[in-house]
BAMARGU-763261 format. One record per atom (N, C-alpha, C): residue in three letters; atom name; x, y, z. Coordinates in pm, whole numbers, plus 50000, padded with zeros to 5 digits. Each point is the difference from the previous one (the first is absolute). Layout:
BAMARGU-763261
[pt ALA, CA, [X, Y, Z]]
...
This chain:
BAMARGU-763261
[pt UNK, N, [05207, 19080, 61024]]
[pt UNK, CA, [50068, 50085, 49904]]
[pt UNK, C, [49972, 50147, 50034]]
[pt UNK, N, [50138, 50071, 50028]]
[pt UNK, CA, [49930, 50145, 50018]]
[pt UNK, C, [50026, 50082, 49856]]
[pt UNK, N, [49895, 50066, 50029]]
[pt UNK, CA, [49982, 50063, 49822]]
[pt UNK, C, [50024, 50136, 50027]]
[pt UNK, N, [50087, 50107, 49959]]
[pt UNK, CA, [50038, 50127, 50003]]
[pt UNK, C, [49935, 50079, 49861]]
[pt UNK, N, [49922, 50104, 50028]]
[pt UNK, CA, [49943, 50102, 49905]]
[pt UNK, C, [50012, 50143, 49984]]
[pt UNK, N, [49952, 50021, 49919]]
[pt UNK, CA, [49961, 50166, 50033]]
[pt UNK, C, [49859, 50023, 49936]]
[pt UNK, N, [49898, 50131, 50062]]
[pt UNK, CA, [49918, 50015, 49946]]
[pt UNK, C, [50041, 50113, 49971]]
[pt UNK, N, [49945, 50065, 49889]]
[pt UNK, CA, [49987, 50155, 49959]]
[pt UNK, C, [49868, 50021, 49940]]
[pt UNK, N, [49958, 50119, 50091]]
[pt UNK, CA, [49879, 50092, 49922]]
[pt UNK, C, [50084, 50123, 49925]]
[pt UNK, N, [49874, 50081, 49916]]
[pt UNK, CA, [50035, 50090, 49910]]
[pt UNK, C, [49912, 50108, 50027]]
[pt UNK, N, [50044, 50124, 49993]]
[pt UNK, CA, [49923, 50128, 50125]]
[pt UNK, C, [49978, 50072, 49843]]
[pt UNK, N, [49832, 50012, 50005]]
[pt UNK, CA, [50003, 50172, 49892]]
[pt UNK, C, [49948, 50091, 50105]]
[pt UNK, N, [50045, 50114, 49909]]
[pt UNK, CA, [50017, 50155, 50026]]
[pt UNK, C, [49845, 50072, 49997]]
[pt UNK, N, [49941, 50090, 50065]]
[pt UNK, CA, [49872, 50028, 49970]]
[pt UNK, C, [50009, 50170, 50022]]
[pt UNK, N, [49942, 50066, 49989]]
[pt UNK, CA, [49999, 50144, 50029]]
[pt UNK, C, [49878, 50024, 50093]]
[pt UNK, N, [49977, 49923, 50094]]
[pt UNK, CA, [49860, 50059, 50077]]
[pt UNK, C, [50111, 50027, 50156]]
[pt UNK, N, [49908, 50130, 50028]]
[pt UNK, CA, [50092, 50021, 50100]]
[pt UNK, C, [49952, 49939, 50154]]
[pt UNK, N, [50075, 49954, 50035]]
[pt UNK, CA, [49990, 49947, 50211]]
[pt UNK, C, [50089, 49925, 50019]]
[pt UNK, N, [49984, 49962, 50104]]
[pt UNK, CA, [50069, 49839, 50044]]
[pt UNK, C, [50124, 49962, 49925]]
[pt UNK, N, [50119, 49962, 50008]]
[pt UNK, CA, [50047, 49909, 49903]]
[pt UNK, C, [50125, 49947, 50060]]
[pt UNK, N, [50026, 49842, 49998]]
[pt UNK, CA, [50102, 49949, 50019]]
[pt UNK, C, [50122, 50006, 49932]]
[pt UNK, N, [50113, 50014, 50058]]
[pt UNK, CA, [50095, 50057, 49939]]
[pt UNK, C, [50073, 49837, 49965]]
[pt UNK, N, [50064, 50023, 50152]]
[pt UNK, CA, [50044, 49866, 50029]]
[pt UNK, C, [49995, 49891, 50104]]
[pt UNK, N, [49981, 49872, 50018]]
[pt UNK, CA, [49967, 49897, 50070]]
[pt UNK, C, [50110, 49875, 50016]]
[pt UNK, N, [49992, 50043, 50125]]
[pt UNK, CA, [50091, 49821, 50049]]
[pt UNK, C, [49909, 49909, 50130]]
[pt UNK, N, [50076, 49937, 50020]]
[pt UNK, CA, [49908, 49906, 50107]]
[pt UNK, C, [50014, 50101, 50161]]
[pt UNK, N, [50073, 50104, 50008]]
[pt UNK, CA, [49973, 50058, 50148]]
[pt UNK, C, [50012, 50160, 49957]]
[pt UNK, N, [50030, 50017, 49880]]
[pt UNK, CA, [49966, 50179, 49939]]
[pt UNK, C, [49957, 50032, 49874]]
[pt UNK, N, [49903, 50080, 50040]]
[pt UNK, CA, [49958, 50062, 49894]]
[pt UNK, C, [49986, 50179, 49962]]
[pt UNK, N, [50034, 50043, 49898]]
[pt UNK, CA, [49975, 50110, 49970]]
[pt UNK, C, [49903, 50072, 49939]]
[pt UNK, N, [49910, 50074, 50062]]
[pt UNK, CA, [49882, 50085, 49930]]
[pt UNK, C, [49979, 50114, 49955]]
[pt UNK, N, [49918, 50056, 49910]]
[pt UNK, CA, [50029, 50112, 49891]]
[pt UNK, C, [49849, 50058, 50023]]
[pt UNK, N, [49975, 50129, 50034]]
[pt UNK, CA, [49866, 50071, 49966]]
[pt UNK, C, [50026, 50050, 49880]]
[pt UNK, N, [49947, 49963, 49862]]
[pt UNK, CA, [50019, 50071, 49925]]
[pt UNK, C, [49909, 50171, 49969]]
[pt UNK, N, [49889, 49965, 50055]]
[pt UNK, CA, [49918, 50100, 50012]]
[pt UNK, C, [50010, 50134, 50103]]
[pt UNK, N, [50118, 49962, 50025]]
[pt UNK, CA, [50092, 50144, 50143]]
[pt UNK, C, [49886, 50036, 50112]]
[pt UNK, N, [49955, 49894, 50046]]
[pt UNK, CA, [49927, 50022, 50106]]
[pt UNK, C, [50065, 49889, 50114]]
[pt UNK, N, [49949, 50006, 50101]]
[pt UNK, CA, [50087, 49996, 50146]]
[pt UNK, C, [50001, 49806, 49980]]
[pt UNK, N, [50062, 49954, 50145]]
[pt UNK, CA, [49992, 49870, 49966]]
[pt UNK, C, [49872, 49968, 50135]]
[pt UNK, N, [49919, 50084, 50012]]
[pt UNK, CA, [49910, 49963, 50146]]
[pt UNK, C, [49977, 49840, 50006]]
[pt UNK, N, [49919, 49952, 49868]]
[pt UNK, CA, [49944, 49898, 49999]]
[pt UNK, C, [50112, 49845, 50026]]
[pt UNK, N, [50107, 50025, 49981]]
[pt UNK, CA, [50117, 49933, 49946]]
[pt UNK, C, [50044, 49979, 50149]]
[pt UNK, N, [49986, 50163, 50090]]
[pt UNK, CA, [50045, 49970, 50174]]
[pt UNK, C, [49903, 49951, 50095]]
[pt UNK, N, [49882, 50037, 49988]]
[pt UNK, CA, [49866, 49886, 50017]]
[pt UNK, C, [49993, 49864, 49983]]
[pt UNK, N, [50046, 49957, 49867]]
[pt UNK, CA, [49983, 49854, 49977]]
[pt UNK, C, [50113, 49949, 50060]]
[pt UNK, N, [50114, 50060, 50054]]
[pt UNK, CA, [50085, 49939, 50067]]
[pt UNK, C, [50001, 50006, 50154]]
[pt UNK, N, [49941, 50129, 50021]]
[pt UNK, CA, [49969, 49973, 50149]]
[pt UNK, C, [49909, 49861, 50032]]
[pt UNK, N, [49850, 50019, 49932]]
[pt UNK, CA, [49924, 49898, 50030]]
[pt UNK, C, [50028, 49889, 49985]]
[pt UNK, N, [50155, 49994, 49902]]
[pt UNK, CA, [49994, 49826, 49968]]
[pt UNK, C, [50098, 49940, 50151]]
[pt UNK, N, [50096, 50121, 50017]]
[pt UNK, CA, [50079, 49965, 50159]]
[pt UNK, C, [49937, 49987, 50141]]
[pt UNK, N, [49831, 50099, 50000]]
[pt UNK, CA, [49930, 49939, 50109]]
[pt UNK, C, [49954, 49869, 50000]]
[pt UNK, N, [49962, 49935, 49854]]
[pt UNK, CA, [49957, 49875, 49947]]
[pt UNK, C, [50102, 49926, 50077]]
[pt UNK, N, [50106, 50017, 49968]]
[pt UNK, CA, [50086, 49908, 50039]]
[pt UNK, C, [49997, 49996, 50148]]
[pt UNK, N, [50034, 50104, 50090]]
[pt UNK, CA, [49979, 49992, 50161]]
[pt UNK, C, [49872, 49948, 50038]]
[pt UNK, N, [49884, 50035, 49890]]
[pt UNK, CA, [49902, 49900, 50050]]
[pt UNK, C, [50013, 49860, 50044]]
[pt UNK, N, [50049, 49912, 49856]]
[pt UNK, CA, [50033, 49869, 49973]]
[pt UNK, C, [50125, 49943, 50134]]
[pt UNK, N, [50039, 50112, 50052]]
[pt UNK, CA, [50148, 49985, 50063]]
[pt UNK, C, [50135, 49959, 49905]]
[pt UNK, N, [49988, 50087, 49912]]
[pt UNK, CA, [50139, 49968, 49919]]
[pt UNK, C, [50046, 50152, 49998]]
[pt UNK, N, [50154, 49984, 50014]]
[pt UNK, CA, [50076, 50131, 50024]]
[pt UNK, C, [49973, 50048, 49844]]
[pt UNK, N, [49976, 50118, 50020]]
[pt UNK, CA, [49954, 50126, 49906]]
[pt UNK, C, [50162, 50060, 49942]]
[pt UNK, N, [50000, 49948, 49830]]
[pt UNK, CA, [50167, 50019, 50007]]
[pt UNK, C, [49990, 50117, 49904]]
[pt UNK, N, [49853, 50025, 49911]]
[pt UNK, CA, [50061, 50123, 49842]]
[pt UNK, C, [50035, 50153, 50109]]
[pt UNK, N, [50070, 50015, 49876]]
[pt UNK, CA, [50025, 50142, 49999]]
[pt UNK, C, [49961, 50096, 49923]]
[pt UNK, N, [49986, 50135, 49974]]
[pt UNK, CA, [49993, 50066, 49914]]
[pt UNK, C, [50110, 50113, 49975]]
[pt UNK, N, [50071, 50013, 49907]]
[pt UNK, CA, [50127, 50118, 49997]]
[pt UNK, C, [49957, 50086, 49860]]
[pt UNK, N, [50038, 50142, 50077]]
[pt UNK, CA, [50008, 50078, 49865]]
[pt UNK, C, [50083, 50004, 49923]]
[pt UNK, N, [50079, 49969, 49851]]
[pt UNK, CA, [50061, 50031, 49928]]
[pt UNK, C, [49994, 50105, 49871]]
[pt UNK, N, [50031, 50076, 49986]]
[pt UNK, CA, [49968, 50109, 49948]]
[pt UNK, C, [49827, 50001, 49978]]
[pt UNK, N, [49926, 50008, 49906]]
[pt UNK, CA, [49878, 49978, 49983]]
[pt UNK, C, [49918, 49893, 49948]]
[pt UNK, N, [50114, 49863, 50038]]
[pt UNK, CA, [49910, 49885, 50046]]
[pt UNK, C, [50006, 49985, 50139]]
[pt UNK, N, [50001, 49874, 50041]]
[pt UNK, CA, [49959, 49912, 50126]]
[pt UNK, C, [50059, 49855, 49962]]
[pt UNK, N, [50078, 49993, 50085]]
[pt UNK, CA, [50059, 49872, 49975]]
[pt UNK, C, [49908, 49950, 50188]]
[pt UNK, N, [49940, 49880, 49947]]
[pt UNK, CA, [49946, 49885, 50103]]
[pt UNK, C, [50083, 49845, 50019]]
[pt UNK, N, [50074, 50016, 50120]]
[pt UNK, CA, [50105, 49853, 50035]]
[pt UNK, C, [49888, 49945, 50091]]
[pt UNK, N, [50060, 49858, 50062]]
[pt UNK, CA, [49966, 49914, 50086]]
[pt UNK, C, [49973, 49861, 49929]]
[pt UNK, N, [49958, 49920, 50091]]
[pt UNK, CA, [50038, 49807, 49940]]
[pt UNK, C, [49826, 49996, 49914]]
[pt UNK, N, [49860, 50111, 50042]]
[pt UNK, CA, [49909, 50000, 49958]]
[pt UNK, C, [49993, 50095, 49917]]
[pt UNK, N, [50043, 50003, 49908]]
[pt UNK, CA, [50016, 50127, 49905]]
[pt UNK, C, [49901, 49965, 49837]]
[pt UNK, N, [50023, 49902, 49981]]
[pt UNK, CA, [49910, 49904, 49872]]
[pt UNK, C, [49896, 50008, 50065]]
[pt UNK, N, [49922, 49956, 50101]]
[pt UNK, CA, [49914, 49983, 50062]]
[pt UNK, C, [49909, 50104, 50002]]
[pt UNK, N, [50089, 50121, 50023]]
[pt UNK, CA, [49909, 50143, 50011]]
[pt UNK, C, [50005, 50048, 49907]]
[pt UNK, N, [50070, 50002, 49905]]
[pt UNK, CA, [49962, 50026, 49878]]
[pt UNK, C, [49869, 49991, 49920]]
[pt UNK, N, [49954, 49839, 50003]]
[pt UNK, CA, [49865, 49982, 49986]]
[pt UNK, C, [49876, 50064, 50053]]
[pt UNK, N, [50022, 50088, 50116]]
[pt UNK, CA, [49978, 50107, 50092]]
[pt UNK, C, [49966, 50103, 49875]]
[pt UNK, N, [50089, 50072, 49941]]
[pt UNK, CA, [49986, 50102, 49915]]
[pt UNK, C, [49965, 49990, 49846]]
[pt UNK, N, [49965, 50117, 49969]]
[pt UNK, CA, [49923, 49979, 49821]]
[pt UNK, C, [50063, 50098, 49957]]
[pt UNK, N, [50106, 49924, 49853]]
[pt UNK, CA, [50089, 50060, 49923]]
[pt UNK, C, [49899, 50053, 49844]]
[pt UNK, N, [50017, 50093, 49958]]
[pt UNK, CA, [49957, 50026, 49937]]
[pt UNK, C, [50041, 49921, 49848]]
[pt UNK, N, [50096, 49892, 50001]]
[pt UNK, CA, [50049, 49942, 49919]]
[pt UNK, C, [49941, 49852, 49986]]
[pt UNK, N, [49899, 49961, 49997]]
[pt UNK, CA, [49931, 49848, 50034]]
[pt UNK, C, [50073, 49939, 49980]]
[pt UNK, N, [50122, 49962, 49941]]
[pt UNK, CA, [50129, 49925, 49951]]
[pt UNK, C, [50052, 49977, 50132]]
[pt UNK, N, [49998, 50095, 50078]]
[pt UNK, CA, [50104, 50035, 50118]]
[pt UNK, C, [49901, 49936, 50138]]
[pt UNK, N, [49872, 49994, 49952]]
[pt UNK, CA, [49942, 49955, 50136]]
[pt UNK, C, [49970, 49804, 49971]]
[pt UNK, N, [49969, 49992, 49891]]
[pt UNK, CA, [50000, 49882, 49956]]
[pt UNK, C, [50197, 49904, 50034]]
[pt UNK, N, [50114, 50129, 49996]]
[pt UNK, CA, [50062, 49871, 50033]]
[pt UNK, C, [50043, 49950, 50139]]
[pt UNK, N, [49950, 50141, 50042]]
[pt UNK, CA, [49951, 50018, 50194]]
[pt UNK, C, [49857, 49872, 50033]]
[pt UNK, N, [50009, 49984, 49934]]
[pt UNK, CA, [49842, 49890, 50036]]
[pt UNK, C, [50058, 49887, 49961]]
[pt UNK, N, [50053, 49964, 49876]]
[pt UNK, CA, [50104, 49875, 49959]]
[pt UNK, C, [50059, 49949, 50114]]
[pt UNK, N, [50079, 50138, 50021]]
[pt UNK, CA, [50141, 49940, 50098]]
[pt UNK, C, [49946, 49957, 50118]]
[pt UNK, N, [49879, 50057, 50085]]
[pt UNK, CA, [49935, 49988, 50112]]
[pt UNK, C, [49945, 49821, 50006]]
[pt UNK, N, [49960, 50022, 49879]]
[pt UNK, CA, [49890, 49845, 50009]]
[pt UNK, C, [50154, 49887, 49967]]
[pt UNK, N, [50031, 50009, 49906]]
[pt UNK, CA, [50065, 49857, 49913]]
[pt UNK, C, [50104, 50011, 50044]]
[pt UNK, N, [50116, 50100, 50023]]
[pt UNK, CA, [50143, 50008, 50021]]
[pt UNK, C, [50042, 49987, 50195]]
[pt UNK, N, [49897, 50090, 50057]]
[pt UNK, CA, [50094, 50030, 50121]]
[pt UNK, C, [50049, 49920, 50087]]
[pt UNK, N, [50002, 49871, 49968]]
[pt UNK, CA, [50079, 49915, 50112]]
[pt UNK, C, [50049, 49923, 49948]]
[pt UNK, N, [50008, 50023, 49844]]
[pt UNK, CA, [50118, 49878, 49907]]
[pt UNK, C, [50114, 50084, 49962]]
[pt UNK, N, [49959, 50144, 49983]]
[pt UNK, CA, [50114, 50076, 49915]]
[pt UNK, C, [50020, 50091, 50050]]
[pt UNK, N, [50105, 50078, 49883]]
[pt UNK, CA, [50063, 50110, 50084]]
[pt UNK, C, [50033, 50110, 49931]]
[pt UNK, N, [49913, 50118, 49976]]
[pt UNK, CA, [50003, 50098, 49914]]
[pt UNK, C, [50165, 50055, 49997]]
[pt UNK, N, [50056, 50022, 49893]]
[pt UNK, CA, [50091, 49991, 49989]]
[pt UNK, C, [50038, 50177, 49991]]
[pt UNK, N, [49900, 50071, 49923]]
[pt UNK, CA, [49989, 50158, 50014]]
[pt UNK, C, [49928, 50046, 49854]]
[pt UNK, N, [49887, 50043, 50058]]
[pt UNK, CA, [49929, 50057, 49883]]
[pt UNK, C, [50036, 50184, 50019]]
[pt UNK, N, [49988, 50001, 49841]]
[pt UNK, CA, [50094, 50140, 49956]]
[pt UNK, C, [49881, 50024, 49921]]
[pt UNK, N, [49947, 50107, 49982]]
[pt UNK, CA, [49898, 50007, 49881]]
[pt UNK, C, [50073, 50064, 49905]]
[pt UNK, N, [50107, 50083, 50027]]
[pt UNK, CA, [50096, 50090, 49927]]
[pt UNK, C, [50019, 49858, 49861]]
[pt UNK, N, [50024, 49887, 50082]]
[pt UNK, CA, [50033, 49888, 49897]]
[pt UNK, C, [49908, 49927, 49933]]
[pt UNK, N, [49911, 50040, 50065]]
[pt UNK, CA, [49832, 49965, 49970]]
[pt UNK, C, [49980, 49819, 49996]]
[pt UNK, N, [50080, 49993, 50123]]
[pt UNK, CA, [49950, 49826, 50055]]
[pt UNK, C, [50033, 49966, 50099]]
[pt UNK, N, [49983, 49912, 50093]]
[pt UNK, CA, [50015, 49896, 50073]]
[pt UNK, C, [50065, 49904, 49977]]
[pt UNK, N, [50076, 49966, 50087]]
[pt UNK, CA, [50063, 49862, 50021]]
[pt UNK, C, [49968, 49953, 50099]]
[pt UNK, N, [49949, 49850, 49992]]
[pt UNK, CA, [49994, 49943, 50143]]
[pt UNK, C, [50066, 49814, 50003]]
[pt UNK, N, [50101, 50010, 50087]]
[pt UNK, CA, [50063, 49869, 50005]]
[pt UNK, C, [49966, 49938, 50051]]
[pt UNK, N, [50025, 49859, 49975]]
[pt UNK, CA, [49860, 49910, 50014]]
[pt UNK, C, [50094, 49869, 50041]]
[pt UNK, N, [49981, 49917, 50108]]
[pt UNK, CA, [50079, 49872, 49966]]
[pt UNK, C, [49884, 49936, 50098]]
[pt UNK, N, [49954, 49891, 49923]]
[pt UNK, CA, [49877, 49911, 50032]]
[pt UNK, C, [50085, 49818, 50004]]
[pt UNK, N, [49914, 49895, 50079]]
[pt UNK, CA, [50073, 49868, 50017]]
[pt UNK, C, [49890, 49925, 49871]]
[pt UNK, N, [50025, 49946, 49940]]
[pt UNK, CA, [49913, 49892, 49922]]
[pt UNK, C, [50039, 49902, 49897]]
[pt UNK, N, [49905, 49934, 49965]]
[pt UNK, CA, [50128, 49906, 49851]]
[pt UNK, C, [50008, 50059, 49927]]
[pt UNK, N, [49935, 50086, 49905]]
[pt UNK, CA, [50072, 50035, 49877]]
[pt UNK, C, [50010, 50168, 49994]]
[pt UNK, N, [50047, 50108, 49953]]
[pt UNK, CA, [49968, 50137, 49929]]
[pt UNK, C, [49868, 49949, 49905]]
[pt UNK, N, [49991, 49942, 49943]]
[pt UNK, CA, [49847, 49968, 49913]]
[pt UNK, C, [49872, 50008, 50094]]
[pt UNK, N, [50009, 49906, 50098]]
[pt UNK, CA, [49909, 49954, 50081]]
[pt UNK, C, [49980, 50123, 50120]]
[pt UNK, N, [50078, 50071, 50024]]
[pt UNK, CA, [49976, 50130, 50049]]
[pt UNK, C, [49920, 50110, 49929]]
[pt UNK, N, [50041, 49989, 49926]]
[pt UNK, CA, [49987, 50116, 49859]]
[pt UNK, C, [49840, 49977, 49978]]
[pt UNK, N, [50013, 49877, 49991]]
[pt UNK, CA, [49809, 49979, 49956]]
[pt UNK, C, [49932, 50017, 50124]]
[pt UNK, N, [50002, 50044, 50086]]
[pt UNK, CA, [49950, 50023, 50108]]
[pt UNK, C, [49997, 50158, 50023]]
[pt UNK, N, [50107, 50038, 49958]]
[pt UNK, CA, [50027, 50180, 50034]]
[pt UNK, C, [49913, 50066, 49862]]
[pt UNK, N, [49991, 49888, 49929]]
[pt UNK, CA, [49952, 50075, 49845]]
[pt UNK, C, [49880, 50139, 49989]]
[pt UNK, N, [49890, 49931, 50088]]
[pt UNK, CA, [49903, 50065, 50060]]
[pt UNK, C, [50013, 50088, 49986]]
[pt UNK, N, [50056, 50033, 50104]]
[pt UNK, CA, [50042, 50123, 50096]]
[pt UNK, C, [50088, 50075, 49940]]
[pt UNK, N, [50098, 50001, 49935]]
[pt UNK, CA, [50110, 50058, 49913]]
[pt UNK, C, [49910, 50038, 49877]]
[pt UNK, N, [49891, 49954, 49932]]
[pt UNK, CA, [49900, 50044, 49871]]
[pt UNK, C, [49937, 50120, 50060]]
[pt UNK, N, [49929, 49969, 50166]]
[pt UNK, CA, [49923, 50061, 50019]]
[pt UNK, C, [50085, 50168, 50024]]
[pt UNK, N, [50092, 50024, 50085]]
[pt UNK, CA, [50082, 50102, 50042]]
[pt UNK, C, [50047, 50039, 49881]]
[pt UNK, N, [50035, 49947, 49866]]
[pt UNK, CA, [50076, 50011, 49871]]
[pt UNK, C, [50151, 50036, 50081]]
[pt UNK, N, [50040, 49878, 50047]]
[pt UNK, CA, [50175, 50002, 50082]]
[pt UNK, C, [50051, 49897, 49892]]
[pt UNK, N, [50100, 50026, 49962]]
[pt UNK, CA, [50132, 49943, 49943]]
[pt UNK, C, [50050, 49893, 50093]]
[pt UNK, N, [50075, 49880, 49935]]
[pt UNK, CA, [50061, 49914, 50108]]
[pt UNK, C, [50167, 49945, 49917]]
[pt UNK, N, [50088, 49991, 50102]]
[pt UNK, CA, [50122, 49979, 49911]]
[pt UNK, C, [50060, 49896, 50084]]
[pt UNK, N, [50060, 49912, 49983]]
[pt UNK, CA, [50078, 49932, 50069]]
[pt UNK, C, [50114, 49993, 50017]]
[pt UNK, N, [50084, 49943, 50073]]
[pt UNK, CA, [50129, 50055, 50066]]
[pt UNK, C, [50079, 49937, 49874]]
């Protein structure tokens, strides 16, 4: 039985200034200094994570682009490096750690907007029931505090 879902998280707002994810998909993401200081640390953690990769021998795919005074970061490892960086929003690094551990090879971020202040992530898993899934994801969906909806 294939079972079709959606997950949604729910993003709050904080006033501390640094770091902050704007928006997230499975190969881009957009980043925010809120504190108007440079993005050094942000071009560091991406250099080092692309030598990582030539280490391992895997082609080195992020990018980094300026858009006005964020940084939008593409490539197929983009979730990945994320976990790389510290958002000043623990909401925002917690669903960077979610998606890393439980999601990245079942699902498929669909586009997190914080403007909308959530996540979607589509989900289609093989098993007997939506119940019998569900009690299994329960965990993990309490622990992240993620929403689950079914198709």
């Amino acid at each position: 039985m294939k079972l079709d879902f959606t997950l949604a998280k729910k993003f709050s707002r904080n006033n501390v200034k640094g770091l902050e994810l704007r928006t997230a998909s499975v190969d881009r993401a957009v980043v925010f200094n809120t504190s108007g200081k440079g993005y050094e640390k942000v071009r560091e953690a991406l250099d080092a994570f692309n030598q990582e990769a030539i280490l391992q021998e895997r082609e080195p795919d992020l990018r980094l682009k300026g858009i006005g005074k964020s940084y939008e970061i593409s490539g197929r490892d983009t979730m990945e490096f994320l976990s790389h960086l510290t958002f000043v929003n623990e909401s925002h690094n917690d669903f960077v750690d979610f998606y890393n551990k439980k999601i990245k090879d079942v699902g498929e971020v669909l586009e997190l907007d914080l403007d909308e202040k959530a996540a979607l992530i589509q989900m289609t898993a093989e098993g007997n029931s939506f119940e019998d899934f569900f009690e299994e994801l329960l965990p993990i969906i309490e622990k992240y505090d993620i929403g689950i909806f079914k198709k």
